[in-house]
C-alpha positions, 0 to 999 in steps of 0.5 A: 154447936160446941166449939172443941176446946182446944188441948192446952199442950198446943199452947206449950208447943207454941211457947216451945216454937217461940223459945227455939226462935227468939232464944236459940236461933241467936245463940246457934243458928244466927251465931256466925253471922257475928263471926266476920265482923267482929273477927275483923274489926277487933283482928281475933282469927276465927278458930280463936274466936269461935271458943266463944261457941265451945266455952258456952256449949261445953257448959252447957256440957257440964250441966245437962245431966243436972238440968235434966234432973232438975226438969222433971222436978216440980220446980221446972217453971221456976228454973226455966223463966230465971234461965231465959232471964240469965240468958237474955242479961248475958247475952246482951252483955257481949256488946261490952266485949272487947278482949277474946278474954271478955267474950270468953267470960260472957260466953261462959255467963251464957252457957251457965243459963243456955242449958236450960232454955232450948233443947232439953226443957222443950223435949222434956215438956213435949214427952209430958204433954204428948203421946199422940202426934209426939213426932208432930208435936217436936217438929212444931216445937223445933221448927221455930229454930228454922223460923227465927233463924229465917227472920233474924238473919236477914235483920242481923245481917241488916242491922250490923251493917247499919247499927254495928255488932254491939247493938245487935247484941243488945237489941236481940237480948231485950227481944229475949227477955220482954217476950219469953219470960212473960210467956214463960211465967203465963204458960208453961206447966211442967206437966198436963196433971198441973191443969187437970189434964193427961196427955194427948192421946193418952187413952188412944195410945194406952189402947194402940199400946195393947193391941200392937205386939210391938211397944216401946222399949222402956229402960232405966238409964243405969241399965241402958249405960251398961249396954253397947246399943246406947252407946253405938247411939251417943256415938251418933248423935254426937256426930249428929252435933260435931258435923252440925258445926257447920253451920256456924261456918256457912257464912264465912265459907260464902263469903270467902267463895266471892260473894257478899255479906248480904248474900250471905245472909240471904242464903242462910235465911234461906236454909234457915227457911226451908228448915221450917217445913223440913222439920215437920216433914222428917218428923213425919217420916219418924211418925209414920214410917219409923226411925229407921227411915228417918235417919236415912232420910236426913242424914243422906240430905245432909250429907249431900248437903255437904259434898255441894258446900265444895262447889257453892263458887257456882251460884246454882249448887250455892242454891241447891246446897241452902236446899239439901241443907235446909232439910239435912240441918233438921237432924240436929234439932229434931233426931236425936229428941224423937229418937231418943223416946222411940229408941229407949221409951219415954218414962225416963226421958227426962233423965236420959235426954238429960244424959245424951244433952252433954254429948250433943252439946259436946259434939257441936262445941268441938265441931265449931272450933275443929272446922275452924281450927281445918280452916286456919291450918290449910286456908280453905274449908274443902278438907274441912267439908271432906272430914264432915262428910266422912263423919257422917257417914259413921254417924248414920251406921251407928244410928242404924245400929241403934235402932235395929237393936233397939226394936230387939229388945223392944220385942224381947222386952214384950215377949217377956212381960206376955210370960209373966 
């Protein structure tokens, strides 16, 4: 008997995975890990240093709409392997740093590259590939963030302790650049009609699509700028990402709590863990039970999450918090890509994901330094956790908004090609 071939998109997906584990992870997930040791060992104060987050996400800001653009031209393969190789030089290059105007400097250098090797090439690329099982799909891609944030804490952890910070920096750069750009070179197509193919699912979907009254609300960006759906749903995602500055500060909040570097780093290890399944889960939930019950779902886990954050000196809710935040911290990765192609149709994803990346990227470089900026002023993130919490809560109303509106026009959109 034949064996079935498998669906070369799979391949992408697993890139996808590799490049949120090796590439993202150390730049986002893994960040703060550096954040006590170099403060200390070169006497920076933290809401100083943690600009070097806000210069590389506030470029990657400014780049975005561009890099969109440019990923759905033929050119995306070619612009993706030179963007993971900058990254990887870059990166590297902060073992060097020994001023806060040299890490500026570097951080800039990453961000001009960062755009280009995470969130949007790996939305962009699992919207091409994938009709049927999108949800699933973005999860497995977005998962690897969970899974190399889960490997790398505990070995950063351990190798600052044993090598120092500089040749942690280095040793996580080489790792970037010998495996992903060949992987890149070797893999990634833009698009299944570069291998003959068309997307998963593509003929089941076509036929779903026509019998179901209800499809997807297909808009053009210059359309969807002009009304105040999309916007209600920049103003959330940004949220998403302001309030997902905390993960850059989970770390140092345990650590101040009385507990050890290594504690620290088993904990973050530990959400970063649980994160893995937590992705496939609430991309599950977008997948089956819609986006309504996605957002409740993550963004009620998260802000638990949140309100534990002030009681972790108690080793119990120290756990419980790596749990609820395990699950809750999938929104920032997983939300604001599916929600975008449910809310707003998938034909010009690339050009509004491209869009909504500046205000994603936006909102978590703001949020780094504000929680670091809470914390200087008063001593303590409490006040801190306070604010994030009470951003959430705004977020998922206007997430909520979103979506009913969304479904309207959806329908109104279909009534009105029926007429026609």
């Amino acid at each position: 008997m034949k064996m079935k071939k498998i669906f070369y998109g799979w391949y992408i997906v697993i890139f996808c995975a590799l490049l949120m584990a090796i590439c993202y992870a150390p730049l986002v997930s893994c960040a703060s890990l550096f954040i006590k040791p170099i403060t200390e060992e070169l006497g920076f104060s933290r809401s100083a240093y943690t600009l070097v987050s806000t210069i590389m996400t506030l470029l990657c800001v400014v780049l975005s709409p561009l890099v969109g653009r440019m990923m759905s031209q033929k050119y995306m393969h070619l612009i993706l392997t030179i963007c993971i190789a900058g990254v990887s030089i870059c990166y590297a290059s902060y073992a060097t740093a020994s001023t806060l105007p040299g890490f500026y400097v570097r951080a800039a250098l990453v961000g001009l590259f960062a755009a280009g090797t995470s969130m949007i090439p790996v939305s962009i690329l699992i919207t091409n590939w994938f009709q049927k099982q999108r949800g699933l799909a973005m999860s497995i891609a977005m998962a690897g963030s969970g899974v190399g944030g889960a490997l790398f804490s505990p070995l950063i952890g351990s190798w600052i302790t044993n090598w120092g910070w500089r040749k942690t920096y280095v040793i996580l750069g080489v790792i970037m650049l010998i495996v992903l750009v060949p992987l890149s070179i070797l893999i990634i197509r833009q698009k299944p009609a570069d291998k003959n193919l068309e997307p998963y699912g593509a003929n089941e979907a076509n036929e779903v699509k026509k019998a179901s009254a209800e499809k997807e609300w297909e808009v053009s960006l210059k359309v969807l700028r002009t009304k105040p759906v999309f916007w209600s749903f920049v103003l959330g995602v940004t949220l998403i990402s302001l309030t997902g500055g905390i993960i850059s500060h989970i770390p140092s909040a345990i650590m101040d709590a009385g507990y050890s570097t290594t504690t620290a780093a088993s904990i973050a290890s530990l959400y970063l863990a649980i994160a893995v399944p937590g992705k496939l889960v609430l991309g599950h939930i977008f997948d089956k039970y819609g986006a309504r019950a996605g957002i409740l779902f993550g963004n009620i886990v998260f802000f638990l999450s949140v309100i534990a954050l002030m009681f972790i000196q108690n080793k119990t809710i120290l756990y419980v918090m790596a749990v609820l935040f395990g699950f809750g911290t999938c929104i920032g990765t997983v939300s604001a890509s599916v929600l975008t192609s449910k809310l707003f149709g998938s034909k010009n994803y690339a050009e509004t994901y491209g869009f909504l990346a500046m205000f994603v990227n936006g909102g978590f470089a703001f949020g780094v330094p504000i929680i670091a900026v809470i914390y200087d002023i008063t001593g303590s993130y409490r006040i801190a956790w306070i604010v994030v919490a009470a951003a959430t809560v705004i977020m998922t109303l206007a997430l909520l908004y979103s979506a009913k509106e969304s479904k309207k026009q959806a329908k109104l959109q279909n009534c009105q090609q029926i007429n026609i």
